[in-house]
C-alpha positions as CSV (number, residue, x, y, z in Angstrom):
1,X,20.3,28.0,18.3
2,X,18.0,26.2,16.0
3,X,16.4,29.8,15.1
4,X,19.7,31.1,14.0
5,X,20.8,28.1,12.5
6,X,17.2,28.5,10.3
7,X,18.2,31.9,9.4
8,X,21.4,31.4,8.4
9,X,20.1,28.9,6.0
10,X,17.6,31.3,4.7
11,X,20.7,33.9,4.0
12,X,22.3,31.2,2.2
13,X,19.2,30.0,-0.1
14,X,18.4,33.5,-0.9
15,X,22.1,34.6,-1.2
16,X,20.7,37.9,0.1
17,X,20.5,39.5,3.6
18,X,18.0,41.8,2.2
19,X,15.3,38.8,0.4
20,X,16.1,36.5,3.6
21,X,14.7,39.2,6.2
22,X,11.8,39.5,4.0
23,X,11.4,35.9,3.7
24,X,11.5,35.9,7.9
25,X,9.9,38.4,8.2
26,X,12.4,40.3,10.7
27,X,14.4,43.6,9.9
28,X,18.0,42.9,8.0
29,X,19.8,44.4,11.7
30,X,17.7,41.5,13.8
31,X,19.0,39.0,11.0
32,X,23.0,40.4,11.0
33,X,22.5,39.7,14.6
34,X,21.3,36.7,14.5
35,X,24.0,35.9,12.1
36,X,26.8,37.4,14.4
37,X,25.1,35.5,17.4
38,X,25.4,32.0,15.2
39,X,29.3,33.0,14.6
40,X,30.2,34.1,18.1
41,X,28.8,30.8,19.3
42,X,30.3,28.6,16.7
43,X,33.4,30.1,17.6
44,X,34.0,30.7,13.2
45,X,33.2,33.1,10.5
46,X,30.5,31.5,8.0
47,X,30.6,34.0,5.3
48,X,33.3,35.7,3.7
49,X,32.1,39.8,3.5
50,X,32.6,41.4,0.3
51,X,30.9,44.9,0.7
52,X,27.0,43.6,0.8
53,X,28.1,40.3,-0.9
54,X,27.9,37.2,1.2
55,X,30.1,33.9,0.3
56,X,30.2,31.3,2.3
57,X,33.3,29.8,4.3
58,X,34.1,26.2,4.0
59,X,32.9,26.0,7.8
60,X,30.0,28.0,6.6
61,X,28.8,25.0,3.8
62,X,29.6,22.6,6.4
63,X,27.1,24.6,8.5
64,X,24.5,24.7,6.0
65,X,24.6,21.2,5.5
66,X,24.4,20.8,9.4
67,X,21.4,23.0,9.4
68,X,19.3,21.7,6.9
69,X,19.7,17.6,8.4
70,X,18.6,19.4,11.9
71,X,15.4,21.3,9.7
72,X,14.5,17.5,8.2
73,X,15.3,16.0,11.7
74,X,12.7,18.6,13.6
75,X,10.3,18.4,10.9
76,X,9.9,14.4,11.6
77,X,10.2,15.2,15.3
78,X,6.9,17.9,15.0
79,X,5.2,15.0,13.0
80,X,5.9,12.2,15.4
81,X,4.3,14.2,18.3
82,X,1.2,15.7,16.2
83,X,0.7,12.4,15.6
84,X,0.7,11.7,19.6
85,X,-1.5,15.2,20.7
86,X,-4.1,14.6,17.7
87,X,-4.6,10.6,18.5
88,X,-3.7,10.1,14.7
89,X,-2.4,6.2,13.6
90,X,1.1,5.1,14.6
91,X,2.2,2.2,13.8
92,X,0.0,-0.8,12.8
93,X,0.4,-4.3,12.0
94,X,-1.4,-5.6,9.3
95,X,-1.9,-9.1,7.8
96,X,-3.1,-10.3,4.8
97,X,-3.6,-14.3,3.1
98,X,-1.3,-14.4,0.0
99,X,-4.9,-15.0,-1.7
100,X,-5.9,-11.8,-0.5
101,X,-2.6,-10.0,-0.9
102,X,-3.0,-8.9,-4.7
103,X,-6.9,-8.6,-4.9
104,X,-7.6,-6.6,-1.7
105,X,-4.8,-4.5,-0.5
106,X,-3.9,-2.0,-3.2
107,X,-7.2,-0.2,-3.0
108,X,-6.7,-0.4,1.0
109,X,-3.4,1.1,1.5
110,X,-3.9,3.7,-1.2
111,X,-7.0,5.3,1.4
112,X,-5.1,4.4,4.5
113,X,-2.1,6.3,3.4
114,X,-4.0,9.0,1.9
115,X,-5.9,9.2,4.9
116,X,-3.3,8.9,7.8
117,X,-0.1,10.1,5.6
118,X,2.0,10.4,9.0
119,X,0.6,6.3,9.8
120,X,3.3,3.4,9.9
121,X,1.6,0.3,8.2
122,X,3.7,-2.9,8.6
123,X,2.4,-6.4,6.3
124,X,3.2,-9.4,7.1
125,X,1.5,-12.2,5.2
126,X,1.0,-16.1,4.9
127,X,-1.8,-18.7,4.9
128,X,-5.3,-18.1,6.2
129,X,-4.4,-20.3,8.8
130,X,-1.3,-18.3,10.2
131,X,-3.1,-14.7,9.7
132,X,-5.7,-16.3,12.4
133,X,-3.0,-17.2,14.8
134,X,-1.2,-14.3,14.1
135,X,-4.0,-12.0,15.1
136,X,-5.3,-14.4,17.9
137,X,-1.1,-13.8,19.7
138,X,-1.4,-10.1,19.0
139,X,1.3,-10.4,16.4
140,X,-0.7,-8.5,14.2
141,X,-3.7,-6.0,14.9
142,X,-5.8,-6.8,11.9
143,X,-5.9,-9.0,9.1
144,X,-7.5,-9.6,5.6
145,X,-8.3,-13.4,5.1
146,X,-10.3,-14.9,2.0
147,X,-12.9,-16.8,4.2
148,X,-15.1,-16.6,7.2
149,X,-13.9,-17.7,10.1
150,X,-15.2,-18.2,14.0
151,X,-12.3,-18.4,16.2
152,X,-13.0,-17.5,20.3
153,X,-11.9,-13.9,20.8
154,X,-11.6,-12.7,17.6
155,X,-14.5,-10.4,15.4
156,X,-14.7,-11.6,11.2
157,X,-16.7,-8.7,9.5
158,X,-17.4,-10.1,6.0
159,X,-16.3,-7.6,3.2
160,X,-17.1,-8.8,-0.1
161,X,-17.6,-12.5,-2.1
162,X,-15.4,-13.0,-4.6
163,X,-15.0,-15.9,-7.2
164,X,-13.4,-16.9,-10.3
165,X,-13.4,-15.9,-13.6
166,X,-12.7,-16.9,-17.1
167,X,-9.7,-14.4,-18.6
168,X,-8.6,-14.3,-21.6
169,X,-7.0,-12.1,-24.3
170,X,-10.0,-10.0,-26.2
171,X,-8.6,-11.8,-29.3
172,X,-9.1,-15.6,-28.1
173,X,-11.5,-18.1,-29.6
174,X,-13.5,-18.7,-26.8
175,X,-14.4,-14.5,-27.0
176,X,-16.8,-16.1,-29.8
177,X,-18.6,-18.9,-27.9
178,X,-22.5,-18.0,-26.9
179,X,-22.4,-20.2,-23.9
180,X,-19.1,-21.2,-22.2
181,X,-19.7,-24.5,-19.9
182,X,-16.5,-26.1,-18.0
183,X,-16.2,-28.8,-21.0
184,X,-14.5,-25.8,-23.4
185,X,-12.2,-25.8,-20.7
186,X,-10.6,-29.5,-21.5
187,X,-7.3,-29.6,-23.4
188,X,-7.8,-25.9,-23.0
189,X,-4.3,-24.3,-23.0
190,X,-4.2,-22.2,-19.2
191,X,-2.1,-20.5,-16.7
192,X,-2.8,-21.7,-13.3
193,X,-2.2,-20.5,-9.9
194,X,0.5,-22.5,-8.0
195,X,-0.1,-25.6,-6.2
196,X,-0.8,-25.4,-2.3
197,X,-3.0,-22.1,-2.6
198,X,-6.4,-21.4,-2.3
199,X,-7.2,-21.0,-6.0
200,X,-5.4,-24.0,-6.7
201,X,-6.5,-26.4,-5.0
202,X,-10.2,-24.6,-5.7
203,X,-9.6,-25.2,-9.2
204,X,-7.9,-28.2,-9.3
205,X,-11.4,-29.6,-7.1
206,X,-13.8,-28.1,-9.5
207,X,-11.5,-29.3,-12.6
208,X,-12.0,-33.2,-11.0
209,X,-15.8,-32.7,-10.3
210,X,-16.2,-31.9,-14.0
211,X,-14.3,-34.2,-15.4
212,X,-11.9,-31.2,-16.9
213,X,-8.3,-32.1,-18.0
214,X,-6.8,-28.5,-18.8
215,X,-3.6,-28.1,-21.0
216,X,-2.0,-26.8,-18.2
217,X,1.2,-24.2,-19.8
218,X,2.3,-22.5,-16.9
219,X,1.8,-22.4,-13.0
220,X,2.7,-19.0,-11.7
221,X,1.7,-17.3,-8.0
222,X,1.5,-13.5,-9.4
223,X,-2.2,-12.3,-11.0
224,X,0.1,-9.8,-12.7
225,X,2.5,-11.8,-14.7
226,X,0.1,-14.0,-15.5
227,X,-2.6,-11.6,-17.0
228,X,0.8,-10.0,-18.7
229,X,1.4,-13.4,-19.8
230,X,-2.5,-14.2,-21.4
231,X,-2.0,-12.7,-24.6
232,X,1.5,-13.8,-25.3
233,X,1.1,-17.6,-25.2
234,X,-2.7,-17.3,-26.2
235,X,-4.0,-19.1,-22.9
236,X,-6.7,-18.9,-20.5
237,X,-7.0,-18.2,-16.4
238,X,-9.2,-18.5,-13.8
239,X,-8.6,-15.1,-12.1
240,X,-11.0,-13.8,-8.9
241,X,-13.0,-11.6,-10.2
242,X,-11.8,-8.6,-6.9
243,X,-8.7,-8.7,-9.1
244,X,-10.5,-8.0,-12.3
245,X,-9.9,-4.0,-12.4
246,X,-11.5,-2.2,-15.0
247,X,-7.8,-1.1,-16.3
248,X,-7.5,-4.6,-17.4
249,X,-10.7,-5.2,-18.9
250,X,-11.3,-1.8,-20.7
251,X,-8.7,-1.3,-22.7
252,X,-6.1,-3.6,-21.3
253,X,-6.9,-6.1,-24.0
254,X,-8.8,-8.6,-21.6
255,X,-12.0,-10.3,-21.7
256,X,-13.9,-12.0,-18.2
257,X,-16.2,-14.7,-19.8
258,X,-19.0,-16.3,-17.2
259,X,-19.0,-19.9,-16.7
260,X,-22.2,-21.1,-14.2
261,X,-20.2,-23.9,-12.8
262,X,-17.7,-21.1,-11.5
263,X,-20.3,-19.5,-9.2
264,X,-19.1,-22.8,-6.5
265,X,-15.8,-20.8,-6.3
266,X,-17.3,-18.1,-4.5
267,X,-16.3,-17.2,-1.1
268,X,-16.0,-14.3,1.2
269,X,-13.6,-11.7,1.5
270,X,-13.3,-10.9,5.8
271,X,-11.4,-8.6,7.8
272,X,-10.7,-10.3,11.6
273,X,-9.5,-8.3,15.0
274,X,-9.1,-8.8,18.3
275,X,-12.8,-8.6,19.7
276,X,-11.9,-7.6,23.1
277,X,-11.7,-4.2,22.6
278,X,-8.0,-3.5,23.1
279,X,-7.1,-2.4,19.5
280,X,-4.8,0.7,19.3
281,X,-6.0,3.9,17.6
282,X,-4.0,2.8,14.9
283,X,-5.6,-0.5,14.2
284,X,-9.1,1.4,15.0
285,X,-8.4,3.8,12.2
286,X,-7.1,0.8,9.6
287,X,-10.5,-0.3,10.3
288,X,-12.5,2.1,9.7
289,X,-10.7,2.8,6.8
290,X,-11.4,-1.0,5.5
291,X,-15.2,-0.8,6.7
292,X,-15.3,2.7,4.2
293,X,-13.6,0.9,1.5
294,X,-15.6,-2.1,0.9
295,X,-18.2,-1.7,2.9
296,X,-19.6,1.3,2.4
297,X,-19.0,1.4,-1.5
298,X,-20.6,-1.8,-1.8
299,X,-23.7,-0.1,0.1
């Protein structure tokens, strides 16, 4: 039935007996019979016959609807099980640190989809913390955490180091300074990241070692409202520097300034899995995929 149902939808989009053999690739009789078959079964008439002019029946439009939910339905169906003969990605479960979130996955999912366009990628995210345990209960298959960690059972493959940055609009004062030192930072007017992350409480413990009392405007958790925000209130950030895309810099009417005393902020980017070999093809795949992304384009 699903054959005739896909040539009567051909007659219909082609509004031609004649164009919709072609177009199948069967002679106009084998298509009237198929036609006829599709009526006879259905028990209706789904065209109205004027001479060689076709219209459909209100049973007929209700039939063409019918058949093409069943073409989408099989086309998903074929996919699904391609997916199982080939060994392709199913569904995976990945996790990622909210510090991580904005810097690193973009530029993951984009070659992961790409990749695997049939794959299922779920995220979950949290702390650094949580992603471990998460990963360690087989809650999730993989995860992306902004340090390195050594937990029993579970394989950290360092990615990249990362650390903060200066940012400010390509307009700002401090644009002009030779040689920036954490002093230029006090009564400094600044976004900062919001309390109880990572980058805060990195900043907040570099800020106290150096005797820095920022002019502190705005606390915000989103990299993107907040270089969206630089240039309007004429402030600075500490951004990571993964984060720092060239879109932004060239062009997008930002400036990174160095700062030695920000090189202490560096830390390292990991990916974490299940070491005992039990990872599905999926997470395998996601893998790989991460291992091409930062690893090898850092080699």
């Amino acid at each position: 039935m699903y054959d005739d149902l896909d040539a009567f939808a051909a007659v219909v989009e082609h509004s031609s007996l004649n164009r919709a053999s072609r177009q199948l690739n069967l002679s106009q009789p084998a298509l009237s019979r198929k036609i006829s078959k599709l009526e006879e079964r259905l028990g209706v008439a789904l065209f109205n016959r004027f001479g060689k002019r076709l219209e459909l029946t209100e049973v007929g439009r209700l039939t063409y609807t019918y058949a093409l939910e069943q073409r989408q339905q099989r086309s998903k169906f074929l996919e699904a099980l391609s997916i199982f003969k080939e060994g392709e990605p199913q569904l995976v479960t990945l996790g990622a640190s909210l510090t991580t979130l904005q810097t690193t996955l973009p530029p993951l999912v984009k070659a992961y989809t790409e990749q695997y366009p049939a794959a299922e990628l779920k995220l979950i995210t949290g702390k650094t913390h949580e992603m471990v345990t998460a990963v360690s209960e087989g809650k999730c298959d993989v995860a992306i955490i902004a340090s390195q960690v050594q937990e029993p059972g579970l394989r950290c493959i360092p990615l990249f180091e990362d650390q903060l940055r200066l940012v400010v609009s390509e307009h700002h004062p401090l644009t002009l300074t030779q040689r920036l030192t954490m002093e230029h930072l006090s009564r400094l007017p600044m976004i900062l990241f919001s309390k109880g992350t990572w980058y805060r409480r990195t900043t907040d413990d570099l800020f106290q070692r150096c005797g820095v009392d920022p002019d502190v405007r705005m606390e915000i958790d989103s990299f993107e409202a907040i270089v969206r925000l630089l240039p309007t209130i004429k402030a600075a950030a500490l951004l990571p520097n993964s984060y720092l895309r060239p879109e932004l810099l060239n062009g997008g009417g930002l400036v990174s300034l160095h700062i030695k005393e920000l090189e202490q902020t560096q830390r390292t980017t990991c990916l974490i899995y299940q070491g005992s070999g039990g990872l599905s093809t999926a997470a395998r795949c996601l893998v790989q995929v991460t291992e091409d992304v930062f690893l090898n384009a850092r080699d």
